[in-house]
N, C-alpha and C positions, 0 to 999 in steps of 0.2 A: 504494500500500500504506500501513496506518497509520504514522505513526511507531515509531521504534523503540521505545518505550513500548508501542506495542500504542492509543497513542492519535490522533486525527488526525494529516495530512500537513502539507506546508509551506502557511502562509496569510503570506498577504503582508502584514496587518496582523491581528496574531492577537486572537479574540477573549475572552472570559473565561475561555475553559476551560481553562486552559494544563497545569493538571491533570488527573487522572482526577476529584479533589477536593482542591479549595483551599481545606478548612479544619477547623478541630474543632480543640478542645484539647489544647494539650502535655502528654503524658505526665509526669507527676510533676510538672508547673507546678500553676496556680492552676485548680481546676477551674469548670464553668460557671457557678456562682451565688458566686465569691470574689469577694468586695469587691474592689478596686480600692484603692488611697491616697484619703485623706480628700479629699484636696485635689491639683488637679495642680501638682507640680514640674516644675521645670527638665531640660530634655532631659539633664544632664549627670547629675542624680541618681537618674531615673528608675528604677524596678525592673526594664523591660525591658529597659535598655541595658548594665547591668552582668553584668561578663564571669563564666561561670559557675565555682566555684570549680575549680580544677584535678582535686581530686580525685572530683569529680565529685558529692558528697554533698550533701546538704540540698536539694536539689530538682532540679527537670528544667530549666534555661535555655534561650534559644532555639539556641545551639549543639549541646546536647544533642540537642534536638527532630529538628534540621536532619541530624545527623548519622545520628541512626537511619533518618531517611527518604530519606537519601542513600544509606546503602548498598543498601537493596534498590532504588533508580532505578538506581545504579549496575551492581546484577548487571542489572537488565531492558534498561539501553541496551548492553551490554557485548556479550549476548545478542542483542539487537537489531540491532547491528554485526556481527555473523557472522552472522546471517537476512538480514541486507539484502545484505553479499559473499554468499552464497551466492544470491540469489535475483538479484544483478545478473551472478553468473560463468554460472549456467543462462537467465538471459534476454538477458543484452546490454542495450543502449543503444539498441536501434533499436526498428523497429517496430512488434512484437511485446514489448516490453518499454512502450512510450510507451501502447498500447492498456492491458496490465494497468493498469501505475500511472495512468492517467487517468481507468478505472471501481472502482478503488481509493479513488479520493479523491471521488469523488462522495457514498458514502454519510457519510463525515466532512464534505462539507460541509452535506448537509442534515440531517444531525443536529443542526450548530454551529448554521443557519439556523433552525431551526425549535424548539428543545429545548435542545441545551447549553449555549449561553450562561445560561440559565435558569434550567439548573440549577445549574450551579456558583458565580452571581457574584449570584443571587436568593434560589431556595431556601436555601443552605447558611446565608447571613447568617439568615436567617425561624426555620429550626431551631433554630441554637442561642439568640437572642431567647426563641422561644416556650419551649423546658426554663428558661432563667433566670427565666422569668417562673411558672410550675411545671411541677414535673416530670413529672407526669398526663395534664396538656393537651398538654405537648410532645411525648411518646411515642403520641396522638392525632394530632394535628397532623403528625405524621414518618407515622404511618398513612395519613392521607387523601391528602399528599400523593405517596406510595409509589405507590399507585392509580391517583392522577391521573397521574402519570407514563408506569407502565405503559400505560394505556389508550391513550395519548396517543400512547408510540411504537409503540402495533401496530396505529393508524389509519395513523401516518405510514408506517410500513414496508411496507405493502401499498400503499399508494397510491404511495410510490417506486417498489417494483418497475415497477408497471405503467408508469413514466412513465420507464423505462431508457432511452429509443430517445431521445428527446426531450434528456435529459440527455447524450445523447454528440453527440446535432447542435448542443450548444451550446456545450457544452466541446472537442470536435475536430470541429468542422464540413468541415476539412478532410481527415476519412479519409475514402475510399474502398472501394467494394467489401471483399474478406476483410478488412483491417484495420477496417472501422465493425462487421462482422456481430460477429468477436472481440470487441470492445469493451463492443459491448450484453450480449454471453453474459456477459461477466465483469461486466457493473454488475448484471445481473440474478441473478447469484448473491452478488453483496458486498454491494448495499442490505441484506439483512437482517442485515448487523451494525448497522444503526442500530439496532435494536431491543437489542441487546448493548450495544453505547457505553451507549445511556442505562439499562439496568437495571445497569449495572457502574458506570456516576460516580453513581449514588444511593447504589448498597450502598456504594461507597466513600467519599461523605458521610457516612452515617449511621455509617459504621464510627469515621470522624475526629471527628465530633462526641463519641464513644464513649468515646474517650482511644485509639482503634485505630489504629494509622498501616502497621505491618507488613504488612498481606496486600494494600490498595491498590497499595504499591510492588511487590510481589514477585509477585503474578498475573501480571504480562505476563511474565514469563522462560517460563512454561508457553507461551504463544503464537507467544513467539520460538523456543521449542522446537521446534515443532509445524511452524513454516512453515522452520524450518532441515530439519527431518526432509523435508519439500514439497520443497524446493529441491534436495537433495541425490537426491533419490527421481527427481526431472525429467533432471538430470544422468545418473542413471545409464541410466534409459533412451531417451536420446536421444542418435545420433549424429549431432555436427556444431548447423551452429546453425539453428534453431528458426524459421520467420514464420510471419505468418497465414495463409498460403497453406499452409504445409505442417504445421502445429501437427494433431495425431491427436487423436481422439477421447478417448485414455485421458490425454493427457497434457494436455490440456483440463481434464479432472475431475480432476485431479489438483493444478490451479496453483487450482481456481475453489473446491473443497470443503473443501481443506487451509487455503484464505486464510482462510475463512469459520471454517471450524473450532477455527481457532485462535483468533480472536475468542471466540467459543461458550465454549471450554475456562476462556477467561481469566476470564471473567464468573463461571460455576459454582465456580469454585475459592474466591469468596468469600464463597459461603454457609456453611461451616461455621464460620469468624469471624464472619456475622454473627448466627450461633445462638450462637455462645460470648459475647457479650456481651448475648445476653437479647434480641437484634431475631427477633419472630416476623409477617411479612408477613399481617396479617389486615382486606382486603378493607375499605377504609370510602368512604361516598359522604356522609356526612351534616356537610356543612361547614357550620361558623358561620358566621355572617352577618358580612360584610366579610373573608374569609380571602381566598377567590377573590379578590375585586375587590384584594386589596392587592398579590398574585401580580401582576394584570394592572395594575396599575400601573407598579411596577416593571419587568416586562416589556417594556412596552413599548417605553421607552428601549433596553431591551439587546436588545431585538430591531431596531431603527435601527441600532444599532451593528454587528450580527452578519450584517445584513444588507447591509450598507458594506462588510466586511471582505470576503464571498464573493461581492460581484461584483468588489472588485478580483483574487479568487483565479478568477473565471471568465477576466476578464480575460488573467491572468499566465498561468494554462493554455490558453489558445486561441491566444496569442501565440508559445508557445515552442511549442507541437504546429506550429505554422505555419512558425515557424525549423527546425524536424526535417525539416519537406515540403522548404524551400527548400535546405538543406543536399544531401539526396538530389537534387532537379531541378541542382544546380548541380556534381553532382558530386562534392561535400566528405567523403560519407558518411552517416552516420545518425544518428552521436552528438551532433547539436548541439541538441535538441528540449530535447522537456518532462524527460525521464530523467535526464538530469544535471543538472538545477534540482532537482529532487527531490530524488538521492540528497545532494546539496551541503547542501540543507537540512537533512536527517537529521542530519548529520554537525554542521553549524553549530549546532544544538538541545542538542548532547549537555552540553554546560557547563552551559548556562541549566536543564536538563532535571536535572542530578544534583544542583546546585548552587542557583541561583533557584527551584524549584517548591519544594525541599524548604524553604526557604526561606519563602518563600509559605506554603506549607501552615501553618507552625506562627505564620507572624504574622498573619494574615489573623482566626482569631476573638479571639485578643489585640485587635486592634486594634476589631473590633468591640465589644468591649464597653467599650471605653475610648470610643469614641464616642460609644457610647447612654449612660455615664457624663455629658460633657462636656467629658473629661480630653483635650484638643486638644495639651498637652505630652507627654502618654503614647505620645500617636497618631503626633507627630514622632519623639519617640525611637524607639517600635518601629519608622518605616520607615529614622531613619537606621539604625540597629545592625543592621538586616538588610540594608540594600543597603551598608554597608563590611564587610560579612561575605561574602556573596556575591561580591563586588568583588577578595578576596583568590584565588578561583578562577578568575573568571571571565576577568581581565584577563591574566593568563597563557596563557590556555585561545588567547583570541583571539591574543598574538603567536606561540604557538606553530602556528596553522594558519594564520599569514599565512608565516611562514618558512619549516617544513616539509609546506605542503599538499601537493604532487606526489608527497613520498615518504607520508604518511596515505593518500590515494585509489591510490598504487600496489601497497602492501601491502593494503588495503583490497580495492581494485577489480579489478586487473589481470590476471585468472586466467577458463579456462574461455573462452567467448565476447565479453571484457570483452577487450579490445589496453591496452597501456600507453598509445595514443596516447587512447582512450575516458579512461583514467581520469586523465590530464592535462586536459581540458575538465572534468570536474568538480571536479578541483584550482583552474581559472581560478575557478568559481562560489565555491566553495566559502572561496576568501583573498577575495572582493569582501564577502561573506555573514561573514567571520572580522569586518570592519569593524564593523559592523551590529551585534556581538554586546554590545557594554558598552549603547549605546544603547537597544536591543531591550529589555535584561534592564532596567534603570532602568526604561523606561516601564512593565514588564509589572507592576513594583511599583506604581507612583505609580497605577495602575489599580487597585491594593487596596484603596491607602487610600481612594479614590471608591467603591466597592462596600462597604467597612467603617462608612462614614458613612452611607449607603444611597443614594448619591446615585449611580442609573444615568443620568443626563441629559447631564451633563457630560461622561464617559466618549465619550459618544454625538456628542457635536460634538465634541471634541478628534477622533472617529475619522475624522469627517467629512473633514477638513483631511489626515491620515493616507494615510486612502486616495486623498484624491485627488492627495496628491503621487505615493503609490507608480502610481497606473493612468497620471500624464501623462507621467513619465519612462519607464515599460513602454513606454508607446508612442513618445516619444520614441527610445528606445536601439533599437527594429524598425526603424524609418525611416529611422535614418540611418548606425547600426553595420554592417559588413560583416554576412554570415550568420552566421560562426565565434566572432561578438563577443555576437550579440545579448543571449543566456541569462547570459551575464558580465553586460552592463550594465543586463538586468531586475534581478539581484542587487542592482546597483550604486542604482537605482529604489529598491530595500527597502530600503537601508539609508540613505537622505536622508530618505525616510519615516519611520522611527525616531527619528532625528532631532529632525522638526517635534514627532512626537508626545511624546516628551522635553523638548523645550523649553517648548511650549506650556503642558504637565502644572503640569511644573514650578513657573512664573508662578501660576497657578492655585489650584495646592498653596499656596503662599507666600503670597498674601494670606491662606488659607480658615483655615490654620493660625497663623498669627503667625509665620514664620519655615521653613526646612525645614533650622536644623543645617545651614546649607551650609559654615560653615567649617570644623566638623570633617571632613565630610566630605570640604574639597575638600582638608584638609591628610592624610587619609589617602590619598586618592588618589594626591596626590603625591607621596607615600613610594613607594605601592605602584609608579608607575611612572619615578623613581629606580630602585627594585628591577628592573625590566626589561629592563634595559638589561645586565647582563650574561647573563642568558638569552636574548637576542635575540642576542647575539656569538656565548657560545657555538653555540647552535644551527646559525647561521649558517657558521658556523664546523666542526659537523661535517659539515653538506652537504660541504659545499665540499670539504672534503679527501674524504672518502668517495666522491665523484665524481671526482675527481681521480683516486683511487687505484685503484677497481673501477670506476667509471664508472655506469649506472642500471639500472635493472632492481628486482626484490624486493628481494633478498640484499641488494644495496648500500643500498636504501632502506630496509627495516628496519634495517638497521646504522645508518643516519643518524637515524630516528627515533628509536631506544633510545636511542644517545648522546646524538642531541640533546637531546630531551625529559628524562630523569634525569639530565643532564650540568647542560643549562639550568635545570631546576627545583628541584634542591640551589640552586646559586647562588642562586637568587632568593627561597628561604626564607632564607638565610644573610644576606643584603641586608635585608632584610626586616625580620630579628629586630635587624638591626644600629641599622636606621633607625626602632625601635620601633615598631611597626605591631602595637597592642593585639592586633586581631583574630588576625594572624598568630601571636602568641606564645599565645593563650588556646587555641588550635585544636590545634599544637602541645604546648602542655603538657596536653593532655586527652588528646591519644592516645600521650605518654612513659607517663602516670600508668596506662593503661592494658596495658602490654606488662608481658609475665612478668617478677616480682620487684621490679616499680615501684607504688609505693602498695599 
């Protein structure tokens, strides 16, 4: 199933689309054609880096930016996390649950393979270039390639359907009988959300280019709507649990029309934004000369890359569908497959997804135009000030699902067809994947600033190295892990991946820029994980008694998560603010200034 965005599934080295769209101008910042500083300054003085004023007046900052597009990711992943418990309490962990989610993720990956990457980390840079350069030709330009777009994913969309059968003997070559036959029915009604994916991350470009940022975020809560309504609908009429063998005809069209639907839903809902800002979709073939070939230039790099990325994701799903077989022949169960690497992943995205995209989104054409300026000190500061901004959520995000994952995926998972024992295997995946998450989120930036310079090449061999740590350790962790281990130590695979692709970036960044601001950064870091350290006690601390006292189950897990997590997360602003951590106090003082009777 898509992410809980309503955007692609788990990819083991993800590639540019980490958005629906990653980029267009901040709302009330500098719009597409504002100068720049005459001259580049020092990371420290820079205009992107300085904190925006508390009261929030005289322009939009990148906090700002971040925060408006935080909160509608925030209602879509919130949404998203009651769509995915609800669709894993009606399907379970086993094998009827491993066929949905594995002709689920097919059409997300040839979308990514063939078209996403393109559009998000190619076109969106091209667009707002061509408006800076005028505004005539740009709204031309954004025509033709609307067009090309479309045409593009309704060759590819039909030509997937027809090749569903193919697509599941290579991602689960190991179903069988009614398990392969489900598989293909459900890839042959979800391929044609690629044709949705790609006309929804256009409209959702062209909306961000716009100064539009609200209905990108806020479209997928419709979807997660829609497949909650699916989920709940299957529930009701189905007693007991569900396989391929005994799945009904209605309850068939039920999981395969509603999945798709809600795709459908999500896309439509952002046509009338994109009327309200003057976009009318009117049919153009007639490109200047060098437009295409510049497409395919750029392209091509990032199709190398996107195409690394979904064979290591071929990989990772052929391996844990394998672990799911070997689990059932060994007796262990059904829960140990592809289904708990998936939903883990959901769950591990949610930080970087509310936090890092929104993020991204608003520094991504900043940075591009600092670029095609020359301004290389612009281009550092905008990625420090966004990655020790993001840093402030993210780094919590992750101690708090390495401590309390068991009770997250209990309260989450553990309901309907889903056993507490299922949603503790996904709690394993899920704290290996918790690791992964600062790493992850770093690289997914340092990948901006190479698309923001326009340099897809580089991107493309850093991924190189990427994927092939995460496919040698995949296979490593099958071969020599028990069964019950495997899907933990694929996890374990993705997150040394992240890693390489961090560090390598990094070095990279560092020559290309004169420097990457590593000491403020690494001196806020250090604050921030000083500040840790009593949300990790506490936390730890409310398990423990809560177990102690009620023992496990919901009840006592949500008791331990509420306390832990607002018990731990007070502390660790309070730390924070003590240990002056800019970003933390600017963040905080924009939403005091915001509550009734303040400012």
């Amino acid at each position: 199933m898509p992410s809980a965005s309503g955007r692609p599934g788990p990819q083991p080295a993800v590639p540019p689309h980490a958005a629906a769209a990653d980029a267009g101008p901040v709302p009330g910042g500098p719009g597409p054609t504002a100068p720049g500083p005459a001259e580049p300054v020092p990371a420290e003085t820079t205009r992107v880096d300085a904190p925006e004023p508390p009261s929030g007046k005289g322009g939009g900052g990148l906090l700002k930016s971040s925060a408006i597009m935080a909160l509608g990711t925030l209602a879509s992943r919130i949404t998203g996390f009651l769509r995915t418990a609800v669709i894993v309490a009606a399907l379970g962990t086993g094998l009827l649950a491993n066929a949905y989610n594995t002709a689920n993720t097919i059409p997300n990956q040839v979308y990514d393979l063939l078209l996403g990457g393109i559009l998000t980390s190619v076109i969106v840079p091209l667009l707002v270039r061509a408006k800076e350069r005028d505004r005539v030709h740009g709204e031309q330009y954004e025509q033709r390639m609307f067009t090309l777009a479309v045409i593009g994913l309704g060759v590819l969309t039909v030509v997937s359907v027809l090749m569903a059968p193919l697509f599941i003997d290579v991602l689960a070559g190991s179903y069988k009988g009614d398990q392969r036959r489900i598989a293909i029915l459900f890839a042959q009604f979800f391929l044609p959300q690629i044709f949705f994916y790609g006309v929804g991350a256009f409209a959702g470009a062209i909306l961000n280019t716009r100064g539009s940022f609200g209905a990108p975020m806020w479209a997928p809560v419709l979807n997660n709507i829609v497949v909650i309504a699916v989920g709940g609908a299957f529930l009701a009429i189905s007693s007991g649990r569900v396989d391929p063998s005994s799945i009904s005809d209605t309850q068939f069209m039920l999981l395969a029309v509603g999945t798709t639907g809600g795709i459908v839903l999500q896309t439509v809902a952002l046509w009338p934004s994109l009327r309200k800002v003057g976009f009318r979709w009117r049919p153009r073939l007639d490109f200047k000369r060098g437009e295409i070939g510049q497409v395919a230039r750029m392209a091509g790099w990032t199709l190398m890359y996107v195409v690394a990325t979904q064979i290591a994701l071929g990989v990772v799903t052929a391996l844990a569908n394998r672990a799911g077989d070997r689990g059932v022949a060994e007796g262990l169960g059904e829960g140990y497959g592809y289904t708990p690497y998936f939903n883990a992943y959901q769950l591990f995205q949610l930080p970087y997804a509310i936090v890092g995209v929104s993020v991204i989104t608003a520094l991504l054409p900043r940075m591009s135009r600092f670029a095609a300026e020359g301004k290389h000190a612009d281009v550092r500061a905008a990625f420090a000030s966004g990655l020790r901004l993001s840093s402030v959520i993210i780094l919590p995000a992750a101690a708090l699902m390495l401590v309390l994952g068991p009770e997250i995926t209990t309260v989450l998972f553990a309901h309907g067809n889903t056993s507490d024992a299922d949603a503790l295997v996904i709690a394993r995946v899920m704290q290996m994947f918790a690791i992964a998450l600062v790493p992850f989120s770093v690289y997914q930036l340092m990948m901006r600033v190479f698309y923001a310079m326009q340099d897809t090449r580089t991107p493309a061999f850093i991924c190189l190295a990427v994927v092939s740590t995460n496919i040698c350790m995949a296979l490593t962790m099958y071969s020599v892990l028990p069964t019950d281990k495997i899907v933990v130590g694929i996890a374990g695979g993705f997150a040394l991946a992240q890693v390489t692709g961090t560090l390598i970036s990094w070095l990279v960044l560092r020559r290309r820029l004169g420097g990457m601001d590593g000491r403020r950064i690494a001196g806020a870091h250090l604050k921030l994980i000083v500040a840790l350290w009593p949300l990790l006690g506490f936390a730890y601390a409310a398990r423990t008694i809560t177990e102690a006292a009620l023992g496990t189950g919901l009840v006592p897990g949500l008791i331990a998560l509420v306390a832990g997590s607002a018990g731990g997360g007070l502390l660790y602003l309070v730390f924070a603010r003590l240990l002056r951590v800019d970003e933390v106090q600017t963040m905080t003082s924009m939403i005091t200034s915001r509550l009734p009777g303040r400012g």
